[in-house]
Each structure stands twice: as structure tokens, then as C-alpha cells.
C-alpha positions in Angstrom: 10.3 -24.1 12.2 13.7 -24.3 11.2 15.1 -23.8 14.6 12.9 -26.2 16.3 13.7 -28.7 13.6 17.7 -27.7 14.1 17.7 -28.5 18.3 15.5 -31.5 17.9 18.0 -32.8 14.7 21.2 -31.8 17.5 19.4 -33.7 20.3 18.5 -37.0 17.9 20.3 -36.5 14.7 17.5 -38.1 12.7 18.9 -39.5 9.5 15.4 -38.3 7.4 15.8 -34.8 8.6 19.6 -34.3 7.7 18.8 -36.0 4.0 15.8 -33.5 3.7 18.2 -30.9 4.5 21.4 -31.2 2.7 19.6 -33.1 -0.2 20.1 -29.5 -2.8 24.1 -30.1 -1.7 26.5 -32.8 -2.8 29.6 -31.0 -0.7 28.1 -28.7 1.4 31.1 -28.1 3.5 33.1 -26.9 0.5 30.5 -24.7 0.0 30.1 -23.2 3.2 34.2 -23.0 3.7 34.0 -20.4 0.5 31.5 -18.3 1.7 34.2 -18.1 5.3 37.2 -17.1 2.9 35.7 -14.4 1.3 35.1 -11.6 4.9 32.6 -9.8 2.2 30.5 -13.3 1.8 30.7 -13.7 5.3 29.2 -10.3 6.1 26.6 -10.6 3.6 22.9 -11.4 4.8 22.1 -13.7 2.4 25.0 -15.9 3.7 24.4 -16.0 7.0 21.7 -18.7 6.8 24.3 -20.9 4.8 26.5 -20.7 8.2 24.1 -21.3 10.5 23.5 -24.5 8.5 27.6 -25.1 8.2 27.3 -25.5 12.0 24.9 -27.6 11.7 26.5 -30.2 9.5 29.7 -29.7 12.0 27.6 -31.0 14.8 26.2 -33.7 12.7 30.0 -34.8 11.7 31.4 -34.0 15.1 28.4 -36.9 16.4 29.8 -39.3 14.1 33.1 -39.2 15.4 31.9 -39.5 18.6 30.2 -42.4 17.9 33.5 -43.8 16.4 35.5 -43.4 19.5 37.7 -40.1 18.3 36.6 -37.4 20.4 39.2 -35.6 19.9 38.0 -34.9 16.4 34.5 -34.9 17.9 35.6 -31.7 19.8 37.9 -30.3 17.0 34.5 -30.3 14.6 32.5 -28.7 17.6 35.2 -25.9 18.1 35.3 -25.2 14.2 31.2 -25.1 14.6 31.4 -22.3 17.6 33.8 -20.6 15.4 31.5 -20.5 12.4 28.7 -19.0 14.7 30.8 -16.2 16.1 31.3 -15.2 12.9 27.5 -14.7 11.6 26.6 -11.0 11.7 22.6 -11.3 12.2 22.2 -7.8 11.4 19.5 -7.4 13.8 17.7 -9.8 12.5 15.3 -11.3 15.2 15.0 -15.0 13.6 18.9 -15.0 12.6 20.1 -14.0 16.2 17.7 -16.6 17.5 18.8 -18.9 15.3 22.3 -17.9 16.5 21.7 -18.2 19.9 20.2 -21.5 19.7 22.7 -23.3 17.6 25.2 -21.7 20.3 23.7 -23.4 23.2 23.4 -26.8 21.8 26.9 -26.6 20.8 28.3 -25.1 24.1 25.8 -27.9 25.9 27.2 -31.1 23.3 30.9 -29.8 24.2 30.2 -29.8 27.9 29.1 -33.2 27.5 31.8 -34.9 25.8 34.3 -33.1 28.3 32.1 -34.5 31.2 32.5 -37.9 29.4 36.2 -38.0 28.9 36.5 -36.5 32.6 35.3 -39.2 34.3 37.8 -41.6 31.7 40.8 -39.1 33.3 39.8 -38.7 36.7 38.1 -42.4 37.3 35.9 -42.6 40.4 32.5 -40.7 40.4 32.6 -40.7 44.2 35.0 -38.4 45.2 34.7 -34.5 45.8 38.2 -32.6 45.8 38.2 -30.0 48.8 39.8 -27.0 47.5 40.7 -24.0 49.8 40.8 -20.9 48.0 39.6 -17.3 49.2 36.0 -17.9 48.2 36.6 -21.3 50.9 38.2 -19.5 53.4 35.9 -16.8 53.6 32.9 -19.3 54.6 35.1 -21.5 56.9 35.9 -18.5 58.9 32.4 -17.3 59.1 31.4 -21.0 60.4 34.6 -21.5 62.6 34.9 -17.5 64.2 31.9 -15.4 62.7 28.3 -15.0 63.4 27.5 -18.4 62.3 29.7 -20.7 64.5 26.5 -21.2 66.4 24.3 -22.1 63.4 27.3 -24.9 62.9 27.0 -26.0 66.0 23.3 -26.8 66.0 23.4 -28.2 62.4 25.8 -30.8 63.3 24.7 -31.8 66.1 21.3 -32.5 64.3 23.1 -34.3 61.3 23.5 -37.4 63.6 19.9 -38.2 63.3 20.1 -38.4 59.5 23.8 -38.9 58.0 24.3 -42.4 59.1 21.4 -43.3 56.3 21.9 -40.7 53.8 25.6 -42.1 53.9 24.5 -45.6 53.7 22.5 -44.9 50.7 24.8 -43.0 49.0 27.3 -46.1 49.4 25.1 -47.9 47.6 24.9 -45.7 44.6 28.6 -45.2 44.9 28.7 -41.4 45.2 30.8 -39.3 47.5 29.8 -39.5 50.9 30.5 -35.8 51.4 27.0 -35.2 49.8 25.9 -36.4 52.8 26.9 -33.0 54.6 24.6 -31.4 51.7 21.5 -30.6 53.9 23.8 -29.0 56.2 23.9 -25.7 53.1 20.4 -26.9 52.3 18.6 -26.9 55.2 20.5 -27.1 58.7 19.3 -31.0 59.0 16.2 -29.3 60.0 13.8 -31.7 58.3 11.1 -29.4 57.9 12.6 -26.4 56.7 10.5 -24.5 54.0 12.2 -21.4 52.2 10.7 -18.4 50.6 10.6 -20.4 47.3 8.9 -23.4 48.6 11.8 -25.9 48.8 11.1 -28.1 51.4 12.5 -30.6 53.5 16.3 -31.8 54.7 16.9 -31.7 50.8 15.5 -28.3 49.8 13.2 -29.6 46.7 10.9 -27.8 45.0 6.9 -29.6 44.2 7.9 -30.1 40.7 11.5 -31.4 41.3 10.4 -33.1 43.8 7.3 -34.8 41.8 10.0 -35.6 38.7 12.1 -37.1 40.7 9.3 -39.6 42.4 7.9 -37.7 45.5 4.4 -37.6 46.5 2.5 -34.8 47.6 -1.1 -35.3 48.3 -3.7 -33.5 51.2 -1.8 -36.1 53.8 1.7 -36.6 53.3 4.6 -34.5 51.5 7.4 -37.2 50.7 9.7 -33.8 50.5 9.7 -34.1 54.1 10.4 -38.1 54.5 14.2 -38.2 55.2 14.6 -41.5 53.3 13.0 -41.2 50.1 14.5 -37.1 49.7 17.6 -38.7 50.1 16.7 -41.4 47.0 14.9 -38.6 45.2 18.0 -36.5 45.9 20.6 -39.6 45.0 18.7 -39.6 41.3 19.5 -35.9 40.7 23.0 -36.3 41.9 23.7 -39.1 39.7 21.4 -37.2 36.2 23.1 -33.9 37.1 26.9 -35.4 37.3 26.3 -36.7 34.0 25.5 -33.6 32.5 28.3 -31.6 34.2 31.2 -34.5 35.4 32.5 -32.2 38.0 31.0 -32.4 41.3 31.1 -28.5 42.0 28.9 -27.5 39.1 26.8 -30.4 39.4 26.1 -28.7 43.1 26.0 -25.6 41.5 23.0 -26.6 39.2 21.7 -28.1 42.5 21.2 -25.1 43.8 19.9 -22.9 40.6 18.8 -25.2 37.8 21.3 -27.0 35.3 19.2 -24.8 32.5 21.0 -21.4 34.4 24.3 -23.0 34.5 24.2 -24.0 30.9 23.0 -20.4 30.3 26.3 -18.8 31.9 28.7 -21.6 30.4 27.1 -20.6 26.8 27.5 -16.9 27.3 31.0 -17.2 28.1 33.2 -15.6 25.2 35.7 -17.8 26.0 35.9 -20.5 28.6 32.8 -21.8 27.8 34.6 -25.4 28.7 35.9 -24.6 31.9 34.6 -26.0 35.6 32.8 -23.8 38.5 35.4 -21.4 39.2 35.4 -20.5 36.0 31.9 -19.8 36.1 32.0 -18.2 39.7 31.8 -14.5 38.9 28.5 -14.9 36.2 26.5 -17.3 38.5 23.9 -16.1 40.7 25.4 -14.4 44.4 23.2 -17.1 46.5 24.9 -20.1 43.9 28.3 -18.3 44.0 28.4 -19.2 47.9 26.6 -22.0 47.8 29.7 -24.6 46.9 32.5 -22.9 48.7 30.0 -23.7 51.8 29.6 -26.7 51.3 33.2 -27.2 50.7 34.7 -25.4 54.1 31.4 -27.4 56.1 33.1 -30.7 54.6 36.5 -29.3 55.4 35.8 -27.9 59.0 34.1 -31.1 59.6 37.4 -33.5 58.6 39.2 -30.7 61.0 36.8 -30.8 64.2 39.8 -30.5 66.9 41.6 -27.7 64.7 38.5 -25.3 64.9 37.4 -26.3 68.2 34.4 -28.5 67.8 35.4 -31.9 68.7 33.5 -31.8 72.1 30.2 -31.5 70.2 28.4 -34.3 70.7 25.5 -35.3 68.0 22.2 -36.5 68.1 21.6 -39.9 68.1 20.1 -41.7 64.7 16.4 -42.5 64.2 15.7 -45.9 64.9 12.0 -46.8 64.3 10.3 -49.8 63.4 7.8 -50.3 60.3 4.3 -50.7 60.9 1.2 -50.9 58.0 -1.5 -49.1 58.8 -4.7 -49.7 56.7 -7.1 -47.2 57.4 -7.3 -43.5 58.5 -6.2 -42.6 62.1 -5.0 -39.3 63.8 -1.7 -39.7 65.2 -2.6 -38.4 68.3 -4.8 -41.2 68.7 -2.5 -43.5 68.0 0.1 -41.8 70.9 -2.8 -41.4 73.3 -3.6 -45.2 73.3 -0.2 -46.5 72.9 1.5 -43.9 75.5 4.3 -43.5 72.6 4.9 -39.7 72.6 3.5 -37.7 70.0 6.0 -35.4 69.6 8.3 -38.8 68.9 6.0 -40.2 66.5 5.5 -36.8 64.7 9.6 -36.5 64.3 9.4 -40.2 62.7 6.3 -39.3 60.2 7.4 -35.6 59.2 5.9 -36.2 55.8 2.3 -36.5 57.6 0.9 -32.6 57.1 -1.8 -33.1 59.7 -0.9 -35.5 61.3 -3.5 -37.8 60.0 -2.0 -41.5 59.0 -4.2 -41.8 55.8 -4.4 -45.7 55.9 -4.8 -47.4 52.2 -1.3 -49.9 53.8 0.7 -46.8 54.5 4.0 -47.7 56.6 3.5 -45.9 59.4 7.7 -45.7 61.5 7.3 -46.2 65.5 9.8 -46.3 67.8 11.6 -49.7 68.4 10.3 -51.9 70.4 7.1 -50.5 70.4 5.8 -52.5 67.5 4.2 -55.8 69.7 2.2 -52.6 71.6 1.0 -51.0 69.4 -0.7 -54.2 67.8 -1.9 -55.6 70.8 -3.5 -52.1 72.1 -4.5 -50.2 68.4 -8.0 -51.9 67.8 -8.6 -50.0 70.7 -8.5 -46.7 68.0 -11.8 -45.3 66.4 -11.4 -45.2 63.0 -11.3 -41.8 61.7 -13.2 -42.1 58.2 -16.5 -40.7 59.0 -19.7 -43.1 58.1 -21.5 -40.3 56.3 -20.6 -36.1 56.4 -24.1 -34.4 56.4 -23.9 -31.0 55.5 -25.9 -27.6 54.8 -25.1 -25.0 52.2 -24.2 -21.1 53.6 -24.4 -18.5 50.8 -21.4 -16.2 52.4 -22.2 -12.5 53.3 -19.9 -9.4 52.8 -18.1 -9.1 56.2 -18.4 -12.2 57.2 -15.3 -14.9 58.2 -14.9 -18.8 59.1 -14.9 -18.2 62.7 -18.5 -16.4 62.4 -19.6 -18.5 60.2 -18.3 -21.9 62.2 -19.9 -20.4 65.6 -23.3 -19.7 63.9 -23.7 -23.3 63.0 -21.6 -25.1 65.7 -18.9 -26.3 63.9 -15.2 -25.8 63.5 -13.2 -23.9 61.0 -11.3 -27.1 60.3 -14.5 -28.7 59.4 -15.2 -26.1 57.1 -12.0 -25.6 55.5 -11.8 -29.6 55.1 -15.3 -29.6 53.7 -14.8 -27.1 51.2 -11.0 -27.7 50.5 -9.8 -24.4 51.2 -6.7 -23.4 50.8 -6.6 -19.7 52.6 -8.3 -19.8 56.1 -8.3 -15.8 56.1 -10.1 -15.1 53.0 -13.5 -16.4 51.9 -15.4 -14.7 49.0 -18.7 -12.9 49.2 -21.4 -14.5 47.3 -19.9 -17.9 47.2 -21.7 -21.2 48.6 -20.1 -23.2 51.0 -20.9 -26.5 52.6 -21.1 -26.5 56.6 -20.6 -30.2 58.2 -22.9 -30.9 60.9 -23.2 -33.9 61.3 -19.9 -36.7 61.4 -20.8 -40.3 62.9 -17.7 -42.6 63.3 -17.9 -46.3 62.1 -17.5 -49.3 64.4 -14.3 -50.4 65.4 -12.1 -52.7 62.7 -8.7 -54.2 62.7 -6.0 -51.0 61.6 -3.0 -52.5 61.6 -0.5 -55.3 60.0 2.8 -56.4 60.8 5.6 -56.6 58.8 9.0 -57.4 59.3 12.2 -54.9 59.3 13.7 -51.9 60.9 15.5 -48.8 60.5 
């Protein structure tokens, strides 16, 4: 209880807390500074509690300053708090070396913050990223420029014209560096689509839950993870909450890539620099995070040199240009291609977040090519509707041995029917014994207006 009560006090500082706790001392700080002048009071168990609780009151003090506008002070009371912690001896004492641990983080964590703080009062501008070439640099620029992955460049770059002309836009807007806009390059190769072993998806790289707490959807249609627009937003929201934890750009990317929780972990079990910036933390992050910022920094770098590394002859891809249409009720993208004669392969690369290709109506924008608009809403009524008027279906008790594709054949259906009916996640494994519903019956409804116009472009 008393640590959970100590990290939410250091988060909020509540006044009733602090009262509750130092009401048995009137000077509790000349208290606690005995107990550090004596090394046989400071070794004893009994005292260690006491200095745990010095720290505390530190913390408390060092916030007040803050809030006065002296953070030198604010720091100075901070470092004198570290001190006091590296100093307990727990003797092996699970709830005193969690206790330690604890109050070590949140101190390490407030310090990080003030120096982010007073780092942006130094250095000014929030939207610039200093390219540094050091080995760690070099090393990547070389492998991108003469090694095995001068191709990869290649191909990345040239499919960066498609998207960097809005991500750049947008991060104008924010006013943040527009070298994030060569991010997706590390992330994802501008390949909007791109899904890695730990299910980061998209030009971006987010996970489901980063992606849901930072405002994408993700439903049996779409996956906003792949919309290049609103990753970028989502993406633009972590920048800005991470650079405001961090105040460097190259640890900001560096919890971008592994979770501000793991860099805070490897700034608080530094002995000593626990205040430093990413190179400091190089060696103790993770190998794939190590790399990740010096690539990004020789991509940015290579990129600003195209001539010097023989690239300037690449020529990119053009930008997306679409145009918005609203789209009210459910309709298979092939459909809509089929009577338009838009491609389907160009509509699919201007919907990427549709997962089946299915536009679920309910008003959802659907993008076309421009131009295409006054088309499209002169020949889509011509489009069945896809919601069916009523699914009839019959119930299969599933035998040992048997699969989907006997199962669909028996009754005349399709596995997708099946799999839809029964919301199945794994095509390839069905359990013995279980009921499942078999479709067998769809009717489409009449024909009804699908479409509205609005106004605006890409």
C-alpha cells in the first residue's frame, strides 16, 4: 500500500496524503539528515524506511520549486533524493528493494522531465532533428549506399513519393520536423501494408492497442492502421506525447520503436548518466532499437546527399490523388470497379484500410481517382446492394475429421459463407463436436440510391 500510495503522491502530490504522512514530524528532513550522518544509522534496517520517506519529501520539495520557476533547485533536491536511495541497504528485503526501485524510477522519470523541459527553453524549435554522423551512422549509410540493401533504398524511395508530400504537409501543420516524414522508410519501406511478426501494421508500424489509443479503428471491415492519412495523425499525436516525455528527438524515436516504459527502464538502471540523451543509452537498449535511429538518421542524411551516393536519377512515384465520395450502404469494391471501369487494383491502393474489400456503407468516405467522381454517381445505382434481405441457415454438428471445404461442398455453399456466418477466425481448424451455422439461402434487396457527393480532394 505504501508504495502504490508513494507513485500516485509523485505523480499528483495530493496535499491530504503528504499531511497524513508527515503529520508524526514537525522537521522531518532534520530528522532524516541524522540518520545519513551516522554510516551505522544508515545501515540499520529499521532506518531504511525513514529514507525511503526522506526521498519522498525531496520530491515533494523539489515539485514546489518547480512550480516556483527554480529548477535548478528543483533538480538539486531530485539529485540529493537519488543520492538518499543509493544509499538504503534493503537487506534483501523484498518490500524495501521494491520500495527502492520504485521511488528510483519516479525520480529518474521526474528528472528526465524537467531536463526535457528546460531543453526545449535551450535549444527552441521542436521541429528540428540534428543529423549526426558517428560510427553507429556510418555503418547504416554504407549498408544503404554500397551493401546489400542499396536496392531495398531504392525501392523505398521511390515508393515514398506516393505518401511524403502529405505526411509532410501534416507535419507542417503540427510544426514538427519534416524528417519524420522519412520515418516509414525504417518502419515499413512505404509499403502501406506491411505487417511484422509482432503485428505492427501499416506505413507507420502500430500495434492494435497503440493504434486504438491513439484513435484508429479496427473493426471486421476496415483497419485505420492501414489508412495513410489518419496513421500519419495517429502517428503525429505520439510524436508530439513522446517528445514531451523525452525533449530529444532520438530517444523520442527510440521509444517509438520499443515503448517509452523500456527506455525509462534503461535510463533508471543507469548508475550514472541516468540524465543523458540516446547515445548514452545506446549500448543498454535493445539491438533492433540500437539501429533503429542511426537508420533513420543516414536515410535522412543519404537522402539530403542523393548525387553524392549516386541516387539522383531515381525517379519517385507520383502522389495519390483521389477524390472523396460517401458511400451509404454496403458494396464490394469489385462491384463498384466492374460498373465504373475504375481499376480495382487502383481503387484497392486508395482504400488499403478495407480488409475485404467490402465498403461497409453507414456514410463511409469511400477515395476514387480524380475525375472519376461525376461517373461514379451517374453509373453506381446501377450496384446491387450487398446487405443481404434475410441469411437463412441450417445448424451442422461438426464430425472428427471433417474440414470447411467438406463441410461447404456437402451443403453447397462456400467456406467464406461459413467462416462469415460463424465469425471464424482460423479457416484451417474447426472443433469436433461444435455447432455451426451453414448459409443457404442469401436474397439481395432491391436497388437504392448508394452514394452522396461531397466536396474536396486529396
Amino acid at each position: 500500500m505504501f508504495v502504490f500510495l508513494l507513485v500516485l503522491s509523485l505523480i499528483g502530490f495530493s496535499d491530504i496524503e503528504q499531511k497524513i504522512f508527515f503529520s508524526n514530524h514537525s522537521n522531518p528532513l532534520k530528522l532524516y539528515d541524522e540518520i545519513l550522518s551516522d554510516d551505522r544509522l544508515v545501515k540499520s534496517s529499521k532506518n531504511a524506511q525513514q529514507l525511503i520517506e526522506r526521498s519522498f519529501l525531496l520530491c515533494q520539495k523539489s515539485r514546489e520549486s518547480w512550480q516556483r520557476d527554480d529548477p535548478e533547485q528543483a533538480v538539486d533536491l531530485l539529485d540529493q533524493a537519488y543520492s538518499t536511495i543509493l544509499r538504503i541497504e534493503t537487506f534483501d528485503n523484498e518490500e524495501l528493494i521494491r520500495q527502492k526501485e520504485d521511488m528510483r524510477f519516479v525520480i529518474t522519470k521526474r528528472i528526465y522531465e524537467i531536463y526535457a523541459s528546460r531543453k526545449f527553453n535551450i535549444n527552441g524549435r521542436k521541429d528540428e532533428i540534428p543529423v549526426i554522423i558517428n560510427k553507429q551512422v556510418q555503418h547504416e549509410i554504407d549498408l544503404y549506399t554500397k551493401g546489400n540493401l542499396r536496392s531495398h533504398f531504392i525501392a523505398s524511395y521511390k515508393r515514398s513519393g506516393k505518401y511524403r508530400k502529405m505526411i509532410v504537409n501534416l507535419l507542417k501543420n503540427e510544426g514538427l520536423p519534416q524528417e519524420l516524414s522519412w520515418l516509414p522508410f525504417v518502419e515499413s519501406g512505404f509499403v502501406v501494408n506491411a505487417l511484422s511478426g509482432q503485428r505492427a501494421l501499416g506505413l507507420w508500424q502500430f500495434i492494435p492497442s497503440t493504434g486504438y489509443k491513439f484513435g484508429l479503428s479496427r473493426n471486421e471491415y476496415i483497419d485505420e492502421r492501414l489508412d495513410p492519412k489518419k496513421s500519419t495523425q495517429a502517428a503525429i499525436e505520439y510524436f508530439k506525447e513522446l517528445h514531451s516525455h523525452f525533449g530529444d528527438w532520438s530517444t523520442a524515436l527510440a521509444a517509438y520503436n520499443c515503448g517509452e516504459n523500456r527506455v525509462l527502464r534503461v535510463i533508471r538502471n543507469q548508475k550514472i548518466k541516468y540524465l543523458d540523451n540516446f547515445w548514452d543509452l545506446y549500448e543498454d537498449l535493445p539491438r533492433e532499437t540500437a539501429r533503429y535511429v542511426p537508420k533513420f538518421l543516414a536515410i535522412v542524411h543519404i537522402v539530403n546527399n542523393l548525387e553524392k551516393y549516386g541516387f539522383e536519377e531515381i525517379t519517385i512515384d507520383h502522389p495519390l490523388k483521389y477524390e472523396p465520395l460517401i458511400v451509404t450502404k454496403k458494396i464490394k469494391l469489385e462491384e463498384v470497379a466492374r460498373i465504373t471501369g475504375i481499376d480495382n487494383e487502383i481503387l484497392a491502393e486508395l482504400n488499403p484500410e478495407l480488409r475485404q474489400n467490402i465498403v461497409p456503407g453507414g456514410n463511409y468516405t469511400l477515395k476514387i481517382p480524380e475525375g472519376k467522381r461525376q461517373k461514379l454517381y451517374a453509373d453506381i445505382d446501377k450496384i446491387l446492394r450487398l446487405n443481404p434481405v434475410r441469411v437463412d441457415c441450417r445448424k451442422h454438428q461438426v464430425k472428427s475429421g471433417e474440414t470447411l471445404s467438406l463441410i461447404a461442398n456437402r451443403y453447397s455453399t462456400s467456406i467464406e459463407n461459413i467462416v462469415l456466418a460463424n465469425n471464424l477466425h482460423r479457416v484451417n481448424h474447426i472443433v469436433s463436436g461444435r455447432i455451426i451455422k451453414i448459409p443457404y439461402k442469401i436474397k439481395l434487396i432491391e436497388r437504392t440510391k448508394l452514394v452522396t457527393l461531397i466536396s474536396g480532394s486529396s
